[in-house]
DRENKEGU-729831 format. One record per residue (C-alpha): residue in one letter; x, y, z. Coordinates in Angstrom, 1 decimal. Last residue first. Layout:
N
@rest:a; X:X; Y:Y; Z:Z;
...
***
This chain:
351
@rest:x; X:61.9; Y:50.2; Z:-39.3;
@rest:x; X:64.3; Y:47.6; Z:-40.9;
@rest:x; X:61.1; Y:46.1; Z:-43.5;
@rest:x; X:63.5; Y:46.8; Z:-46.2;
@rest:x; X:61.9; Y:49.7; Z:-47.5;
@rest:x; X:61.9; Y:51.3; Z:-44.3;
@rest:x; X:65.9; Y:50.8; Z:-44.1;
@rest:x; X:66.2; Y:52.6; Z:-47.4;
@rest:x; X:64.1; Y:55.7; Z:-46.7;
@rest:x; X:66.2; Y:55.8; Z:-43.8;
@rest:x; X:69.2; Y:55.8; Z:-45.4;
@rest:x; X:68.1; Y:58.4; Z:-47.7;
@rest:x; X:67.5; Y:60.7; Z:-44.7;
@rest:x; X:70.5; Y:60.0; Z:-43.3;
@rest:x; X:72.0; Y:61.3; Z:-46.5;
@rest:x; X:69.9; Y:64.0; Z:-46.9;
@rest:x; X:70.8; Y:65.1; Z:-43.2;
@rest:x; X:74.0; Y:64.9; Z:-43.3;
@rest:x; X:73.8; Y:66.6; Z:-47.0;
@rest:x; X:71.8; Y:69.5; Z:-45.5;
@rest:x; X:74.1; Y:69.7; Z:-42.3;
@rest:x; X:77.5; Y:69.8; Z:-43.9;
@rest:x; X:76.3; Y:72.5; Z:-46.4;
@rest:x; X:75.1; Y:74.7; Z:-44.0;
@rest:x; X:78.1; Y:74.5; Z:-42.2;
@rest:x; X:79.8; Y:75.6; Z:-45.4;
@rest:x; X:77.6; Y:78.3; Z:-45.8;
@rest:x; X:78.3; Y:80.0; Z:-42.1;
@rest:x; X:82.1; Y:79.5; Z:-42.7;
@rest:x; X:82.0; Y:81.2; Z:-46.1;
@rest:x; X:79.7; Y:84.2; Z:-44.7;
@rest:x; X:81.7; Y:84.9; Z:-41.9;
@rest:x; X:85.1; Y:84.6; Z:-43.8;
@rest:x; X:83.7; Y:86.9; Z:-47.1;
@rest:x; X:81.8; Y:89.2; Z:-44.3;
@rest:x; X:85.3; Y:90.3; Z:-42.9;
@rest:x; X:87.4; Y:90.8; Z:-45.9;
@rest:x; X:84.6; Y:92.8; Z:-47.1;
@rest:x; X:84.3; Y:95.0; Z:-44.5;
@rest:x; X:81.0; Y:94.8; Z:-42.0;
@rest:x; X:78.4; Y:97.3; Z:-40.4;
@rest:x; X:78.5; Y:98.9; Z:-44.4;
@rest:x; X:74.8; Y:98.0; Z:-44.4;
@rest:x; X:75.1; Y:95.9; Z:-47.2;
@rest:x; X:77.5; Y:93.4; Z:-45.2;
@rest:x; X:75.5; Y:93.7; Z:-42.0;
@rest:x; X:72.5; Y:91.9; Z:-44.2;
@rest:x; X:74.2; Y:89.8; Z:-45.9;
@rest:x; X:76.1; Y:88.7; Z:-42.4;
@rest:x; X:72.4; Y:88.1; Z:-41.3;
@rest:x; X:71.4; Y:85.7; Z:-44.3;
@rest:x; X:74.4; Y:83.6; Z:-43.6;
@rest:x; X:73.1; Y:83.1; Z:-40.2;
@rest:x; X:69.6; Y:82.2; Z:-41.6;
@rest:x; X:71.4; Y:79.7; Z:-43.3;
@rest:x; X:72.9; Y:78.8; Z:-40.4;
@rest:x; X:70.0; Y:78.1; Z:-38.5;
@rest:x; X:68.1; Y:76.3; Z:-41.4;
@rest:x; X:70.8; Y:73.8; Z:-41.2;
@rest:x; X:70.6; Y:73.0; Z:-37.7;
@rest:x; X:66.8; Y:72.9; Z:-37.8;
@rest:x; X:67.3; Y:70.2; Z:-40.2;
@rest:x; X:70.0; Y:68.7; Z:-38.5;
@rest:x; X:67.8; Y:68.3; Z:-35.4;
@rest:x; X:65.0; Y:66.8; Z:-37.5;
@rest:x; X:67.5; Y:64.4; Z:-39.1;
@rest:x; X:68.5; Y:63.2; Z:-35.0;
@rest:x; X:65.1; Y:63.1; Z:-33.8;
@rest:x; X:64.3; Y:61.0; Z:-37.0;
@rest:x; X:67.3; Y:58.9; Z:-36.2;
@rest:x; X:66.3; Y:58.5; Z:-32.7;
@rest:x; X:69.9; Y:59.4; Z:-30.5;
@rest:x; X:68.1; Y:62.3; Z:-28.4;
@rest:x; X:64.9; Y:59.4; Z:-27.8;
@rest:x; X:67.0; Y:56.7; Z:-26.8;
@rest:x; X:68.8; Y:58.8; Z:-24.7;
@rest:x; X:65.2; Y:59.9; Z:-22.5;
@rest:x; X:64.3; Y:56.0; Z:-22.3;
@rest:x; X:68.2; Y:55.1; Z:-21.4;
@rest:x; X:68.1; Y:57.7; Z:-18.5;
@rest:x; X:64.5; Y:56.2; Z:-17.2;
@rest:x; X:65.8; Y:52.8; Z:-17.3;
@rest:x; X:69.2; Y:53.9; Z:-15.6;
@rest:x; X:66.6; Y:55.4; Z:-13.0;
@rest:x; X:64.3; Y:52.3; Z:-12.7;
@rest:x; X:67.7; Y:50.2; Z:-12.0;
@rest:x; X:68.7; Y:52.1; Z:-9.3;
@rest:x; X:65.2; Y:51.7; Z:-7.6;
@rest:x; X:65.5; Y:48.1; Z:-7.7;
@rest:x; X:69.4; Y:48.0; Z:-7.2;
@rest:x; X:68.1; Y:49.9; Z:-3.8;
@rest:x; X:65.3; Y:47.6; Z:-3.1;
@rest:x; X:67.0; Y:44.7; Z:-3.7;
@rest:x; X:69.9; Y:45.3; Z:-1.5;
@rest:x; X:66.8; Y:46.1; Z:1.3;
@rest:x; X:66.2; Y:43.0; Z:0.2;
@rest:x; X:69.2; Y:41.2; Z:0.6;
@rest:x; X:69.4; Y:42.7; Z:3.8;
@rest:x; X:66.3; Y:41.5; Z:5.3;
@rest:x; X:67.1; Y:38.2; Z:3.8;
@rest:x; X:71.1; Y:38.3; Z:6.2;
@rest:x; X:68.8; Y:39.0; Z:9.1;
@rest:x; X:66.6; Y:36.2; Z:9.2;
@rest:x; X:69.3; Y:34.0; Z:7.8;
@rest:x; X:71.5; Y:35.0; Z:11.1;
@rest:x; X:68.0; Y:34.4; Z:13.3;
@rest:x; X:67.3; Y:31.2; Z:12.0;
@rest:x; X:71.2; Y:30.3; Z:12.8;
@rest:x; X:70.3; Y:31.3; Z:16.4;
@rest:x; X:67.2; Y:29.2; Z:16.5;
@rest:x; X:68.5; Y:26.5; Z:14.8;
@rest:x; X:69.8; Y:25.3; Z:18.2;
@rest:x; X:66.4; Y:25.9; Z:20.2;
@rest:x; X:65.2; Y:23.7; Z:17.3;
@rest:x; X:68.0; Y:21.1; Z:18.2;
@rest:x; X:67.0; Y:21.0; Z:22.1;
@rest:x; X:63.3; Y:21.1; Z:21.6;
@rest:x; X:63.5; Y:18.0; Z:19.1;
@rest:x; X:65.9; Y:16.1; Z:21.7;
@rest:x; X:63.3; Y:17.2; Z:24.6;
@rest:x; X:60.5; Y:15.6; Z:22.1;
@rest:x; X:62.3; Y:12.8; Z:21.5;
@rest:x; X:62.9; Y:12.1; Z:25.6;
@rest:x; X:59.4; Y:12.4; Z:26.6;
@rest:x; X:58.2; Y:10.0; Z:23.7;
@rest:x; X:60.5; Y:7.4; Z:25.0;
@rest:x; X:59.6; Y:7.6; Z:28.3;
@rest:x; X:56.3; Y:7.3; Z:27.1;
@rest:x; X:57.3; Y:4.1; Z:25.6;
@rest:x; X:59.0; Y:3.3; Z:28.5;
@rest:x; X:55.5; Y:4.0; Z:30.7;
@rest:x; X:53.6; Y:2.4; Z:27.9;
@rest:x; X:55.9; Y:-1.0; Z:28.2;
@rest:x; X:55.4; Y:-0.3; Z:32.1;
@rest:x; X:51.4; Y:-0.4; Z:31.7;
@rest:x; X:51.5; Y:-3.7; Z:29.7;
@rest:x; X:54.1; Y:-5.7; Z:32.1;
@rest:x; X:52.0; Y:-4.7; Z:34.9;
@rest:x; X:53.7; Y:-3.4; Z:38.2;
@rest:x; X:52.4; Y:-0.4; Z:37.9;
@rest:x; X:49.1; Y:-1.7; Z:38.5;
@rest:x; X:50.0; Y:-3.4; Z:41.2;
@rest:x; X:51.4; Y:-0.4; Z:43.0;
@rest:x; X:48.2; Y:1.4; Z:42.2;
@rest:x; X:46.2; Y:-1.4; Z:43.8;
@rest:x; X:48.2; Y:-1.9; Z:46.6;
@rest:x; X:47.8; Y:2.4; Z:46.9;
@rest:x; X:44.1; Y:1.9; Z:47.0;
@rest:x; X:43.8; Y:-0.7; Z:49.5;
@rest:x; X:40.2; Y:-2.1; Z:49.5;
@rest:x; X:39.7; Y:-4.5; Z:46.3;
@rest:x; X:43.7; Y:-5.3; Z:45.8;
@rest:x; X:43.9; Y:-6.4; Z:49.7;
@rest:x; X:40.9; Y:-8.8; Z:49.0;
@rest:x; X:42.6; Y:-10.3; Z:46.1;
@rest:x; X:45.6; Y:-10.5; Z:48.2;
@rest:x; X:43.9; Y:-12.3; Z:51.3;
@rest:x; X:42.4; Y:-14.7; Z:48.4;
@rest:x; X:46.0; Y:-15.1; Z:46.9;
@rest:x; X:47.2; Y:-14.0; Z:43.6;
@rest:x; X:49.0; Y:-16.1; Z:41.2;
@rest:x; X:45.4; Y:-15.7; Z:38.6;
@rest:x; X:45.7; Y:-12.2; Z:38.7;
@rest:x; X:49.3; Y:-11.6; Z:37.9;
@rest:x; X:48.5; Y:-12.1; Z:34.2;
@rest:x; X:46.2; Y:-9.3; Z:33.7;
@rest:x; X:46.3; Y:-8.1; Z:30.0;
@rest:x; X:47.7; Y:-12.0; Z:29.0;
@rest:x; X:43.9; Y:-12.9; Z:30.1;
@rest:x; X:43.7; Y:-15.4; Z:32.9;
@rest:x; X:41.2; Y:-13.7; Z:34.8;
@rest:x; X:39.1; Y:-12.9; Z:31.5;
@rest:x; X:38.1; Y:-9.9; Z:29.8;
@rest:x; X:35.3; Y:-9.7; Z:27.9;
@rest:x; X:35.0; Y:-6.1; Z:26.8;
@rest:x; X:31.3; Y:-4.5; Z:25.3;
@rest:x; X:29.6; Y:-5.5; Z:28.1;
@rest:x; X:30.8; Y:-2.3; Z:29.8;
@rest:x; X:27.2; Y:-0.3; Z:29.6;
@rest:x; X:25.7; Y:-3.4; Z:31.5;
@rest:x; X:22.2; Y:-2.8; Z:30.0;
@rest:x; X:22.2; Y:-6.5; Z:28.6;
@rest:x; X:22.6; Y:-7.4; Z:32.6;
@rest:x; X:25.6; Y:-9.7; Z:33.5;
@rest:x; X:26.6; Y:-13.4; Z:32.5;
@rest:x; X:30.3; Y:-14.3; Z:33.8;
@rest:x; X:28.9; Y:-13.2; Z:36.8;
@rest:x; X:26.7; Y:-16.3; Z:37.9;
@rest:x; X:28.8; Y:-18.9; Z:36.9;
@rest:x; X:31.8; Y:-17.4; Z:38.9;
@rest:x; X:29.6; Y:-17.7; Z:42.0;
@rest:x; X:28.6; Y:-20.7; Z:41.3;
@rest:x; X:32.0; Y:-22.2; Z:41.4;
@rest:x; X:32.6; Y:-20.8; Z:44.6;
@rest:x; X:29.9; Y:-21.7; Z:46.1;
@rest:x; X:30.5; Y:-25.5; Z:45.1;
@rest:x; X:34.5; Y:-24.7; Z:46.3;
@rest:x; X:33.2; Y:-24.0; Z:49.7;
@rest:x; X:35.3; Y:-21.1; Z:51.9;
@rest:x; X:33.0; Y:-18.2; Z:51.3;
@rest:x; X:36.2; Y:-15.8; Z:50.6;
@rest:x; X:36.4; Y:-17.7; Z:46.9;
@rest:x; X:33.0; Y:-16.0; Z:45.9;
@rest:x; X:34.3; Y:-12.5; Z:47.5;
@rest:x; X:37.5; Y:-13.0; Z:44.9;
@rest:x; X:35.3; Y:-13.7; Z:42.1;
@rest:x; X:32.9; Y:-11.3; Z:42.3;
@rest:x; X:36.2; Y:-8.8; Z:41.9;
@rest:x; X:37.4; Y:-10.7; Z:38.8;
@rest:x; X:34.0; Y:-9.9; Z:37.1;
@rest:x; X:33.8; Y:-11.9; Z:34.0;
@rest:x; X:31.2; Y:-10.6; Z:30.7;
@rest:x; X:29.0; Y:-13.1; Z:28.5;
@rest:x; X:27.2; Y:-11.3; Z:26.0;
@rest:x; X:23.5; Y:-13.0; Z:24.6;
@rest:x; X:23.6; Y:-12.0; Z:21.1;
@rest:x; X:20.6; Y:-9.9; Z:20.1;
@rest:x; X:18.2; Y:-11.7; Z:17.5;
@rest:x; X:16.8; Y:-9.9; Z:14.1;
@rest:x; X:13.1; Y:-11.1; Z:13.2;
@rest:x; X:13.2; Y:-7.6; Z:11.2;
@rest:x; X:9.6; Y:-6.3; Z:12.3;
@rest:x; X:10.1; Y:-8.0; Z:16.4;
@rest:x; X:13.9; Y:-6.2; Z:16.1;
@rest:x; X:12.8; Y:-3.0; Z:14.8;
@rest:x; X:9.7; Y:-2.8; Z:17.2;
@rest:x; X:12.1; Y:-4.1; Z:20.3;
@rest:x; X:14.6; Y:-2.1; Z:19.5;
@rest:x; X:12.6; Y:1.0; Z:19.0;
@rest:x; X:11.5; Y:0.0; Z:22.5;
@rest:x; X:14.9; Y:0.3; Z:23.8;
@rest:x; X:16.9; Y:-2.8; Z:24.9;
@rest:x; X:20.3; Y:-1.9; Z:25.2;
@rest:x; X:20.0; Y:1.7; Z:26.7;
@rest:x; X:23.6; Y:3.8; Z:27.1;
@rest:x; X:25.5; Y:2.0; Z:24.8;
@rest:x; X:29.0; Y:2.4; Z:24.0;
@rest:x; X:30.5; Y:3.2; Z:20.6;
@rest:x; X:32.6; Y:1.2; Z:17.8;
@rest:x; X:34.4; Y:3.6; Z:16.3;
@rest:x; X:35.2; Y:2.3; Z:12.7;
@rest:x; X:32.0; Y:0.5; Z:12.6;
@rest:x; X:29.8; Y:3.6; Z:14.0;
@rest:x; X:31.6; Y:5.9; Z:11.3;
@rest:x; X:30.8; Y:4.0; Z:8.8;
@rest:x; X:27.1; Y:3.2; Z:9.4;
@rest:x; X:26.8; Y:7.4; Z:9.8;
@rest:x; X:28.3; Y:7.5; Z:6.2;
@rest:x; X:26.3; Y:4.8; Z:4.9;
@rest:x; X:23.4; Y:6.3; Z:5.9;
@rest:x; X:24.4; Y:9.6; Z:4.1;
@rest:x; X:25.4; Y:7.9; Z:0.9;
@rest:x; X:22.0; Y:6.0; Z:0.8;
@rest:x; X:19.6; Y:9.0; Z:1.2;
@rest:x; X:21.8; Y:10.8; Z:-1.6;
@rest:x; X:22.0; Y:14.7; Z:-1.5;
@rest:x; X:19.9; Y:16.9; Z:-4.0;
@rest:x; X:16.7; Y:17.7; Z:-1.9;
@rest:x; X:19.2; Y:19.1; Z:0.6;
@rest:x; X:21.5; Y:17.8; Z:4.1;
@rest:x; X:23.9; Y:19.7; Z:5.1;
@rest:x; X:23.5; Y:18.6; Z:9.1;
@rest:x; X:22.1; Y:15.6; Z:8.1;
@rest:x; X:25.4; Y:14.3; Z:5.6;
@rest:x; X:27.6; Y:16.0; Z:9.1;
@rest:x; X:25.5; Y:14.0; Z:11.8;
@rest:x; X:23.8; Y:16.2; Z:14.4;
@rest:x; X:20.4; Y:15.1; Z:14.4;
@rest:x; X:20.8; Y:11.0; Z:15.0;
@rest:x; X:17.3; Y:10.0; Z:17.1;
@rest:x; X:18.3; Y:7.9; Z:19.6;
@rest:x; X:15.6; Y:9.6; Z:22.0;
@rest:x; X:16.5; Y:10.4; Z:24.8;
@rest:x; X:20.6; Y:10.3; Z:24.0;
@rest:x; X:20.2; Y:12.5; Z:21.0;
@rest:x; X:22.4; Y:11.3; Z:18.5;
@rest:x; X:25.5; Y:12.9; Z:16.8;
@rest:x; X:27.8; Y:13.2; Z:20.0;
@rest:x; X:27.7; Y:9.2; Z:20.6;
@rest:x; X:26.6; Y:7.0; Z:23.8;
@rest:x; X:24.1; Y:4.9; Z:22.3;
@rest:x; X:20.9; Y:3.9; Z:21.8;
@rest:x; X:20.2; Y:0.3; Z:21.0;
@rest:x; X:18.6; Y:0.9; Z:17.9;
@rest:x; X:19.3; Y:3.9; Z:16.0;
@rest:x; X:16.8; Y:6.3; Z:14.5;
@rest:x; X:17.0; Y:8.5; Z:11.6;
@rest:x; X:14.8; Y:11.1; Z:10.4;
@rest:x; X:14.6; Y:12.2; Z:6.7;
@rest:x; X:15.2; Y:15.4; Z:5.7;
@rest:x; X:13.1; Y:17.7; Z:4.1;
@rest:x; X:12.4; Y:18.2; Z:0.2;
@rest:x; X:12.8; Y:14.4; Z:-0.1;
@rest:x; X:10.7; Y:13.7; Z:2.3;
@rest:x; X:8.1; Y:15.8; Z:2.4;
@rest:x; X:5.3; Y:13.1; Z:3.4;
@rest:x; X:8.2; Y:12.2; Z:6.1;
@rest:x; X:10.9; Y:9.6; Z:5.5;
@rest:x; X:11.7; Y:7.2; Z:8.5;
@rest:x; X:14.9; Y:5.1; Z:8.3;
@rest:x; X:15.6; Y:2.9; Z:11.2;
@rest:x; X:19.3; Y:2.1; Z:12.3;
@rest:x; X:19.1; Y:-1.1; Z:14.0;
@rest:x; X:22.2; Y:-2.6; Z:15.5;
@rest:x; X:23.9; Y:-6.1; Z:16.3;
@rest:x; X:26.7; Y:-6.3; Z:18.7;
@rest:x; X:30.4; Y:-7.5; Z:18.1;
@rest:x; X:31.9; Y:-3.9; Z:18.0;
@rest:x; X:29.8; Y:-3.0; Z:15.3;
@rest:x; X:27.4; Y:-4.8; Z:13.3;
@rest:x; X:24.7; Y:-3.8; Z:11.0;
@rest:x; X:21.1; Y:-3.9; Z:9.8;
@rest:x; X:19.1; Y:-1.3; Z:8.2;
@rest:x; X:15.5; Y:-0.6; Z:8.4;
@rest:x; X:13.2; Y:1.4; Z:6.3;
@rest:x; X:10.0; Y:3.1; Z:6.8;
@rest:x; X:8.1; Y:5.3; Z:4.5;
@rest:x; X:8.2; Y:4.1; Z:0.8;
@rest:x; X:6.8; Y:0.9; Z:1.6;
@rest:x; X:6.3; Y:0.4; Z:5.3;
@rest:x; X:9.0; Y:-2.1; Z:6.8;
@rest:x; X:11.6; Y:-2.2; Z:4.0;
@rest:x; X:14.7; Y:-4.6; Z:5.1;
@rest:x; X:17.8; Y:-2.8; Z:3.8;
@rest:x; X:20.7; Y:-5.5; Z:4.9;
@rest:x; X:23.0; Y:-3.9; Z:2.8;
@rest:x; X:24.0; Y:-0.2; Z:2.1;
@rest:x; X:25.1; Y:2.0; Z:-1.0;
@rest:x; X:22.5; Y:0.4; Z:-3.8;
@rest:x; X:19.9; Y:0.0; Z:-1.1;
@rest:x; X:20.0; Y:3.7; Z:0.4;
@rest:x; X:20.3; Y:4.8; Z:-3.5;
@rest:x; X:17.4; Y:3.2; Z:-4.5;
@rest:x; X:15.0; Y:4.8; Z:-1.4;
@rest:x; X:16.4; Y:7.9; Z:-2.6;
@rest:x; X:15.4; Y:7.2; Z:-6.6;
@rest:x; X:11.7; Y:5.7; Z:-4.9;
@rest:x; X:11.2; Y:9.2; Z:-3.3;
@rest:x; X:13.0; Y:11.4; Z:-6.3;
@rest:x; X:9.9; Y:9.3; Z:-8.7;
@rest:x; X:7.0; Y:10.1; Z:-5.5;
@rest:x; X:7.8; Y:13.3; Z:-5.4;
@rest:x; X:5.8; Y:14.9; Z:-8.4;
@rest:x; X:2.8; Y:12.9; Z:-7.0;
@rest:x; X:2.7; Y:14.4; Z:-3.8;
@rest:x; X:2.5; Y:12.2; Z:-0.6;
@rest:x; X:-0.6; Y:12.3; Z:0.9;
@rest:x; X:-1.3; Y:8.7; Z:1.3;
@rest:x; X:1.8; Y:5.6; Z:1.7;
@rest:x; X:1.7; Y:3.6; Z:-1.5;
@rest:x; X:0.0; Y:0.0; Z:0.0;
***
């Protein structure tokens, strides 16, 4: 049965999401058609539920997720189980992919396997009841239990004793280690007398010092040891760059300031080559004979002048006028020869 009010144009991006969360994810059991999903997984040897509910909006608004037995996590809402603060929900919009963002949650809850706060929920028991999925029954030791046990003096006591606590409560949050009192991560357990055991459970400090004493906590302690003594041996040969640091330090502020001045040096030769370039143009230089040229023909023009006005003898306007003419000479066939060279060197593609 199609679930009622949802809109027609959202029914096609309703079946492509519900697609995706089966193409990207497995053990998708549907529990309402096009409403209500569920999908099995495993983390940290336990079995969970996360249920997928999508609202008459859905995919315009995001759907809401529910994970079954609630955990201890900073995405989920520990009320509730609801997730609301993981990243894919967080940005989620019409366009994401329903099945990308589950498995992205699934992912990070397999990586980091988390504690649980409420074993049996009753979205547990709905999604567990829909999905026929079974909880494993977790068998955990208490080494403690075991010591009062063997304080009662008969072996049949004993023995039940360390029956009855290697199965504890499913909302035991630390079911999720077995450890055992022959484990290699406490193998000075099982030498241990009763008076010891009993010492162990009361006395603080005997209980530090044994600790201590542990083959696993001293290989951290000398590996931390270890730690301790590379970072001083970093600390000590950065503290020993620190001078040469300082020496390159200085030696790049000079070279800049270097920089700087060959910088500014070099815009003034550039400015002085601009303004020769120009004075040694070969047009500048054929206009400047030109005007050279008309300047001493205007000279020889003067001496005319002073020579018919009787301000000059004859002797004396013959060598003025002669030296002014010749110049004149010399500057219009400069000048018509540059110019003709020029005339050339455009022809030839030089210019």
């Amino acid at each position: 049965m199609l679930m009622r009010g949802i809109p027609f144009n959202n029914l096609e991006y309703r079946r492509r999401q519900i697609d995706t969360l089966k193409v990207f994810n497995d053990n998708v059991v549907e529990v309402s058609e096009l409403s209500e999903y569920c999908v099995h997984f495993e983390s940290g040897g336990r079995n969970f539920i996360l249920t997928v509910l999508l609202g008459l909006n859905f995919p315009n608004e995001r759907p809401k997720l529910l994970l079954s037995p609630i955990i201890q996590h900073s995405w989920i809402n520990a009320s509730s189980g609801e997730i609301e603060k993981a990243p894919g929900l967080l940005n989620y919009s019409p366009h994401s992919d329903l099945g990308r963002v589950v498995q992205a949650i699934i992912r990070e809850f397999e990586r980091f396997p988390p504690q649980i706060i409420q074993s049996h929920s009753p979205i547990a028991h709905n999604n567990a009841s829909s999905a026929h999925v079974n909880t494993p029954h977790v068998h955990h030791y208490q080494p403690l239990q075991v010591a009062k046990s063997l304080d009662s003096g008969t072996s049949s006591g004993a023995s039940n004793s360390t029956n009855s606590s290697k199965e504890t409560s499913p909302n035991d949050p630390t079911k999720h280690t077995s450890p055992r009192l022959n484990d290699s991560n406490f193998p000075n357990l099982s030498t241990l007398s009763l008076d010891e055991l009993k010492q162990l459970d009361n006395d603080d400090e005997f209980f530090d010092d044994f600790i201590e004493e542990m083959s696993v906590v001293q290989q951290l302690n000398e590996e931390l040891d270890s730690m301790i003594n590379q970072v001083e041996n970093i600390s000590k040969e950065n503290e020993s760059k620190e001078t040469h640091l300082v020496e390159l330090k200085r030696k790049l502020s000079d070279d800049v300031t270097t920089l700087k001045n060959l910088g500014e040096k070099c815009d003034q030769l550039n400015k002085k080559y601009l303004k020769k370039t120009e004075e040694y143009n070969p047009q500048h230089i054929r206009e400047l004979l030109q005007i050279a040229a008309s300047n001493a023909d205007t000279e020889c023009e003067r001496h005319v002048e002073q020579f018919l006005n009787g301000k000059i003898d004859v002797q004396t306007f013959l060598q003025n006028y002669t030296h002014s003419k010749k110049l004149s000479s010399e500057r219009k066939a400069k000048e018509e020869r540059l110019g003709h060279q020029l005339l050339e060197l455009e022809r030839a593609g030089g210019i």
